[in-house]
N, CA, C and O atoms as a DFTB+ gen file, in Angstrom:
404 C
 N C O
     1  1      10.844      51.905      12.859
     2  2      11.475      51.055      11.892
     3  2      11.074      49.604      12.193
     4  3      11.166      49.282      13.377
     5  1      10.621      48.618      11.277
     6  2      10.331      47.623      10.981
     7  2      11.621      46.619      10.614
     8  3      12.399      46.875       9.695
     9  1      11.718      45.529      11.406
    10  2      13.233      44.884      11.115
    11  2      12.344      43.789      10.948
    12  3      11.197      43.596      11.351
    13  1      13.583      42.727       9.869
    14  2      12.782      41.756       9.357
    15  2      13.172      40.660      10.475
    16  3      12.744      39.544      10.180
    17  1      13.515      40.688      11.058
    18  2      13.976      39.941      12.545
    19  2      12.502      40.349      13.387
    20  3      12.036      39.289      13.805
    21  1      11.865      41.186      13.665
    22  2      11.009      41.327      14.199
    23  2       9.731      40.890      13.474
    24  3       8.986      40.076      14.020
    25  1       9.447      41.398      12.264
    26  2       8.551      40.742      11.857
    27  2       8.237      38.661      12.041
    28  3       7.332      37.968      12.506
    29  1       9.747      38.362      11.285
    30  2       9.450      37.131      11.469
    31  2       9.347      36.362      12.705
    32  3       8.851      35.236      12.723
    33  1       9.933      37.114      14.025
    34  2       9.697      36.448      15.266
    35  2       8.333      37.139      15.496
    36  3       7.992      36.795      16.628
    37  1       7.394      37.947      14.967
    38  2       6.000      38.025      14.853
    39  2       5.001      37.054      13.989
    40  3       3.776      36.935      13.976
    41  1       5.732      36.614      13.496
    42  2       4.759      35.723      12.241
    43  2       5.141      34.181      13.155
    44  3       4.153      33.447      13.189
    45  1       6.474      33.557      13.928
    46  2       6.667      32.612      14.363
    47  2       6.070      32.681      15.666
    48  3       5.149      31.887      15.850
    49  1       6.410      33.524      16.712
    50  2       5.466      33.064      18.100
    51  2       4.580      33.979      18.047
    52  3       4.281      34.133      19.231
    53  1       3.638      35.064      17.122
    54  2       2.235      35.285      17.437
    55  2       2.174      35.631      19.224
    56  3       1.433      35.153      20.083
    57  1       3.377      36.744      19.341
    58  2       3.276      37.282      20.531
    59  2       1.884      37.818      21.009
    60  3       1.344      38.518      20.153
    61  1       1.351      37.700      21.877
    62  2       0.200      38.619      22.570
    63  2      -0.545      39.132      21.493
    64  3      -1.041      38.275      20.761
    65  1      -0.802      40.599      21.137
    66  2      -1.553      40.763      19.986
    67  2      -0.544      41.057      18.660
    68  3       0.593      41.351      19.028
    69  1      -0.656      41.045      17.759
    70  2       0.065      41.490      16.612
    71  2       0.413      42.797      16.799
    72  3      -0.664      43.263      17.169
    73  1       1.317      43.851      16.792
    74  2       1.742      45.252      16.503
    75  2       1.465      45.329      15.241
    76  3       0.850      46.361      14.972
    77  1       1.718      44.507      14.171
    78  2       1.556      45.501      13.117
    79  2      -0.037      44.089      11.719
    80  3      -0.102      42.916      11.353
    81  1      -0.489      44.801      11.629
    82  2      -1.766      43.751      10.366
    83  2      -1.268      44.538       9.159
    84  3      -0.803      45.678       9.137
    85  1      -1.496      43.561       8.023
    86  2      -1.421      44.036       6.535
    87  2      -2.942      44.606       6.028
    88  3      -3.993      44.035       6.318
    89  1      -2.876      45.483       5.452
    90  2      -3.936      45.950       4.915
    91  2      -3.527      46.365       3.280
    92  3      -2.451      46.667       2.763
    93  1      -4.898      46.230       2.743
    94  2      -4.511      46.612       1.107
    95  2      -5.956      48.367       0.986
    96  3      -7.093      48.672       1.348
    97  1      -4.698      48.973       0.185
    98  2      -5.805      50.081      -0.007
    99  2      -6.772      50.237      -1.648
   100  3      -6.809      49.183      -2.283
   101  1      -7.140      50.850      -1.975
   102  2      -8.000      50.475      -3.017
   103  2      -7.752      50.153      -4.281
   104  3      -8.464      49.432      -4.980
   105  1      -6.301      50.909      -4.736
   106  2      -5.448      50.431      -5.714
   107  2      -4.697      49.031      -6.008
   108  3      -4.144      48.573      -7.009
   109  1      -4.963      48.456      -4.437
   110  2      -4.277      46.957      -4.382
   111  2      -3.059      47.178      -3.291
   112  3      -2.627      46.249      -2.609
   113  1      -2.582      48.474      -3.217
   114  2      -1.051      48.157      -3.017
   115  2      -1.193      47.972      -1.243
   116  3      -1.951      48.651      -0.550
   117  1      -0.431      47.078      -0.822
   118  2      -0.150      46.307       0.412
   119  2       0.575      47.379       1.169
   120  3       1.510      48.017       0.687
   121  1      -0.045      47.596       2.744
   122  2       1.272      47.814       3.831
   123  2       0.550      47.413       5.281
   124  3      -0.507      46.936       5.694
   125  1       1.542      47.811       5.670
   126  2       1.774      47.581       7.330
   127  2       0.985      48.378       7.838
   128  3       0.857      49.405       7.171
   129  1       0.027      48.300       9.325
   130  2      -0.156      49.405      10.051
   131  2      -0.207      48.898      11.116
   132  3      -0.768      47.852      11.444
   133  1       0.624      49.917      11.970
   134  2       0.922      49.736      13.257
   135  2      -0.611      49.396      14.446
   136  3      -1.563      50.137      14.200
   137  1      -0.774      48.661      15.297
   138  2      -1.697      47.853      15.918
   139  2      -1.059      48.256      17.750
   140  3       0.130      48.120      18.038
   141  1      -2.078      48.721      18.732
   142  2      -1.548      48.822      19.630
   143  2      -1.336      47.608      20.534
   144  3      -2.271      46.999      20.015
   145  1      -0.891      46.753      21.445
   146  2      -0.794      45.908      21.727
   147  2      -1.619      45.857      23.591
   148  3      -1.903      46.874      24.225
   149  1      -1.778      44.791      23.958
   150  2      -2.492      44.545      25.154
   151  2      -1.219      44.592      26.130
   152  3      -0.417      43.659      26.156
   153  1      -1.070      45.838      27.002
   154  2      -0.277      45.905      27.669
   155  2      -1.152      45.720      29.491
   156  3      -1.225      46.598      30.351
   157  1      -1.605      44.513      29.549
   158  2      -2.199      44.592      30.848
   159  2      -1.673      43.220      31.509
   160  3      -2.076      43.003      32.652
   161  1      -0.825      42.277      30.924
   162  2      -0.399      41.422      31.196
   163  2       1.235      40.880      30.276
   164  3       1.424      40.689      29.074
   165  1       2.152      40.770      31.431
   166  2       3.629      40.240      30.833
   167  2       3.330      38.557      30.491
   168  3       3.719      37.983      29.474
   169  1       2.611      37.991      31.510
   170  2       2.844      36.293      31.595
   171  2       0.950      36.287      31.312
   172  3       0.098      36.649      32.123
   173  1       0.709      35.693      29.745
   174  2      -0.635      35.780      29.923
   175  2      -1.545      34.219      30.191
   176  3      -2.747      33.970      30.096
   177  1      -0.406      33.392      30.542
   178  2      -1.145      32.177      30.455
   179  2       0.215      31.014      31.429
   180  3       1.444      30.975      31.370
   181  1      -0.721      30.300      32.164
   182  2       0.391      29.507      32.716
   183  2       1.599      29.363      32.726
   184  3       1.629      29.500      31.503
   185  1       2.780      29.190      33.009
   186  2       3.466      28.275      32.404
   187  2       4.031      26.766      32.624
   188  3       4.014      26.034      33.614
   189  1       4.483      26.611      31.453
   190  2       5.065      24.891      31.257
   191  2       6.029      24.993      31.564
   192  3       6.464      26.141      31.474
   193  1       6.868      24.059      32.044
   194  2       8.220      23.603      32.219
   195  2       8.582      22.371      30.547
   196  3       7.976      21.421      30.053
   197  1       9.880      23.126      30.206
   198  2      10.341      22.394      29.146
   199  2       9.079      22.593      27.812
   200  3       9.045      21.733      26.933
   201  1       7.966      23.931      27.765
   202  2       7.861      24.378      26.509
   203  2       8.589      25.564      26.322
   204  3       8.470      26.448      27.171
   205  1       9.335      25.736      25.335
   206  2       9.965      26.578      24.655
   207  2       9.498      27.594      23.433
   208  3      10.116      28.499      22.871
   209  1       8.528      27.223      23.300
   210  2       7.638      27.708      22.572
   211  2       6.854      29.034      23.412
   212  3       7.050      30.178      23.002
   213  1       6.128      28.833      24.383
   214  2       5.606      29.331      25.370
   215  2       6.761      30.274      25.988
   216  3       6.619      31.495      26.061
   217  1       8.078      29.503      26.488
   218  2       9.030      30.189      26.895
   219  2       9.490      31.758      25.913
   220  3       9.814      32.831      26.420
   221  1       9.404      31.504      24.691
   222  2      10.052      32.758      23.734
   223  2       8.724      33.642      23.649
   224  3       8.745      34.789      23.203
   225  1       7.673      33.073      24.071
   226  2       6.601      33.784      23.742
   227  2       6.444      35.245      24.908
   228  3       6.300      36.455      24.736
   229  1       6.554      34.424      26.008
   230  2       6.960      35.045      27.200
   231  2       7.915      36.360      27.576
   232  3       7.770      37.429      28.168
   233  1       8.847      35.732      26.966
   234  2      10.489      36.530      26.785
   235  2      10.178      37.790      25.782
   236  3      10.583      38.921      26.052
   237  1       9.275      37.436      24.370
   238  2       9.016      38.241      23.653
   239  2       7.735      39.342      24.638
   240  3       7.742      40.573      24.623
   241  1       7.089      38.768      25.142
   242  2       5.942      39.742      25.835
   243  2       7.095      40.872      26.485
   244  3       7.341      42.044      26.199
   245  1       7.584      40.060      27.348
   246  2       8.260      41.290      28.436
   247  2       9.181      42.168      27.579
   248  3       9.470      43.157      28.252
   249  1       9.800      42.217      26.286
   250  2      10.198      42.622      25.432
   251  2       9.748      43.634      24.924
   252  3      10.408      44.670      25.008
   253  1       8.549      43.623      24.279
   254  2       7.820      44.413      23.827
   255  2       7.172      45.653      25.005
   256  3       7.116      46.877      24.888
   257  1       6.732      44.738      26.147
   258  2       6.734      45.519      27.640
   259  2       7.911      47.060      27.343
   260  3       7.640      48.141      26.819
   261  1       9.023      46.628      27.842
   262  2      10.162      47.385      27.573
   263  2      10.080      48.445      26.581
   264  3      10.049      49.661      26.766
   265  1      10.037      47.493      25.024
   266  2       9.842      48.341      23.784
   267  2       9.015      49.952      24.054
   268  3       9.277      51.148      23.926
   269  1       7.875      49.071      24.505
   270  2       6.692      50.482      24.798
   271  2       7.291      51.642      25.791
   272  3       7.413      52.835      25.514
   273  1       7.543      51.157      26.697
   274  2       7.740      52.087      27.962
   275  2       9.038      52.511      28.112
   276  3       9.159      53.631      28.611
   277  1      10.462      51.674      27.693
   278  2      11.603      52.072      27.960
   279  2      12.284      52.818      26.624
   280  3      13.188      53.648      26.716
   281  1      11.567      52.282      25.119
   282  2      12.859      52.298      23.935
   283  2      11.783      53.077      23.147
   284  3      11.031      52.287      22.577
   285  1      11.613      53.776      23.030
   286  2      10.000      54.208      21.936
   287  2      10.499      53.874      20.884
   288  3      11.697      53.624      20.743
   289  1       9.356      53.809      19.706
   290  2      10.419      53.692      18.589
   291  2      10.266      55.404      18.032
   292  3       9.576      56.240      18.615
   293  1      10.813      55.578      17.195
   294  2      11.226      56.061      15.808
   295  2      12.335      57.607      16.269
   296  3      12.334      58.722      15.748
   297  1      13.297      56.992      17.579
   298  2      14.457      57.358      18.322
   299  2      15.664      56.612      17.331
   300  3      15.696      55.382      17.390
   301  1      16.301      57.054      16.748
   302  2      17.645      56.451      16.141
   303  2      18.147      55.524      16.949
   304  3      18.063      54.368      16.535
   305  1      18.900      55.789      18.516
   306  2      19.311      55.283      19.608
   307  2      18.478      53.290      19.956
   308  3      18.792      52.102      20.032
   309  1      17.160      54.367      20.054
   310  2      16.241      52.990      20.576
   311  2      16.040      52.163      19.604
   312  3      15.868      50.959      19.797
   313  1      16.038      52.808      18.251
   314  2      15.658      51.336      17.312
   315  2      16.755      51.000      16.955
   316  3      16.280      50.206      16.143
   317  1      17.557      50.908      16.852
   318  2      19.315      50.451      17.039
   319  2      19.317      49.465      17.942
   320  3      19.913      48.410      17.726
   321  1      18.941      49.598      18.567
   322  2      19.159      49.159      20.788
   323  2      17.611      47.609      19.987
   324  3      17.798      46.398      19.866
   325  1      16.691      48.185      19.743
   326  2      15.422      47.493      19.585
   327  2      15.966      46.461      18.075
   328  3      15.288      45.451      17.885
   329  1      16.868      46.670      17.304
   330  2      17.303      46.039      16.225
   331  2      18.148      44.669      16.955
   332  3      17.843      43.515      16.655
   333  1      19.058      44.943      17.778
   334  2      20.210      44.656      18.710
   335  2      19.162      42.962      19.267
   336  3      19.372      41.749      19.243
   337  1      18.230      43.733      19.635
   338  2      17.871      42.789      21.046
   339  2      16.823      41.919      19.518
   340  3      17.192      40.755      19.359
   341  1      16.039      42.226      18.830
   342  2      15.776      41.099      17.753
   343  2      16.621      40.150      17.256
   344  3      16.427      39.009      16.836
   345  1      17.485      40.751      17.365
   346  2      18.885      40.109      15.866
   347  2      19.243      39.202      17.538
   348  3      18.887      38.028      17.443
   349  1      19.649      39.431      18.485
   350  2      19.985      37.978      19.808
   351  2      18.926      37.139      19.710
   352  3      19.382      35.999      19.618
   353  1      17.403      37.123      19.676
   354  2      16.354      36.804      20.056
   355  2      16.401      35.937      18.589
   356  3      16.026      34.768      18.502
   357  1      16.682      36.359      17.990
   358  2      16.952      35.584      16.509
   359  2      17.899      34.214      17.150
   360  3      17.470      33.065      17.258
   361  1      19.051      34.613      17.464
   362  2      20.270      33.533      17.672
   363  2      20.096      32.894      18.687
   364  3      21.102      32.305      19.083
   365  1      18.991      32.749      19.411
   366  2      18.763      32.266      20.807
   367  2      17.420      31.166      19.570
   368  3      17.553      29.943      19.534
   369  1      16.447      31.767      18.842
   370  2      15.815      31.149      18.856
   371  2      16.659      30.372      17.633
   372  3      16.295      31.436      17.133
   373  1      17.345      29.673      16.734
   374  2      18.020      29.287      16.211
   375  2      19.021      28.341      16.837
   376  3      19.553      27.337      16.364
   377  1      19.177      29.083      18.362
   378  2      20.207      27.649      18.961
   379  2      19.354      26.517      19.330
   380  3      19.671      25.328      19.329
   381  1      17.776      27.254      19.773
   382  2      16.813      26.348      20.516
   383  2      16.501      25.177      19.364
   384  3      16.716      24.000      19.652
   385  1      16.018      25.525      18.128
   386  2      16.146      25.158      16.865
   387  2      16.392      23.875      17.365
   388  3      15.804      23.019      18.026
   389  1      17.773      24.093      16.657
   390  2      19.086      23.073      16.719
   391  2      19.167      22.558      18.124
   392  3      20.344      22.227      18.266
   393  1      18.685      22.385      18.941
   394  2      19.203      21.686      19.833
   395  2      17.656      20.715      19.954
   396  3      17.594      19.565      20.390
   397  1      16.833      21.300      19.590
   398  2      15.781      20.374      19.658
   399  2      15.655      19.338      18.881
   400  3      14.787      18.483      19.057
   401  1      16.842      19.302      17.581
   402  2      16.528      18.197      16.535
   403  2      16.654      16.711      17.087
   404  3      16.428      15.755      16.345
């Protein structure tokens, strides 16, 4: 299952590789297909102190880490659990938001 909490924290920090690219098939009509991701590194690049940007990027890697190995998807349980932890990751990135204005 595809949550729109996940997508858009995919379209905003451009975690590691994309999980999912749009493709169009010959009729025109648009979808999703699932993309495997580079699981050979959690922290793939330095880090900064006081980027936050970098910071969620991070948080999202080890996330997805998890996703793969601990929550599979298309488990009722795990994508519930995997809905859960988007929808915080949402309100975390929304406080950061706002506190940066």
């Amino acid at each position: 299952m595809v949550t729109t909490a996940y997508l858009l924290h995919q379209l905003k920090w451009g975690v590691n590789k994309m999980r999912f690219k749009i493709e169009t098939d010959i009729d025109g009509a648009t979808y999703l297909v699932k993309q495997e991701t580079d699981k050979s590194n959690i922290i793939t690049e330095p880090l900064t102190n006081g980027d936050n940007v970098q910071a969620m990027r991070v948080v999202w890697q080890a996330l997805h880490a998890l996703r793969d190995t601990q929550l599979p998807e298309g488990i009722t349980k795990n994508d519930e659990q995997w809905d859960d932890i988007c929808t915080a990751m949402s309100w975390i990135d929304e406080t950061l938001e706002k506190l940066s204005l």
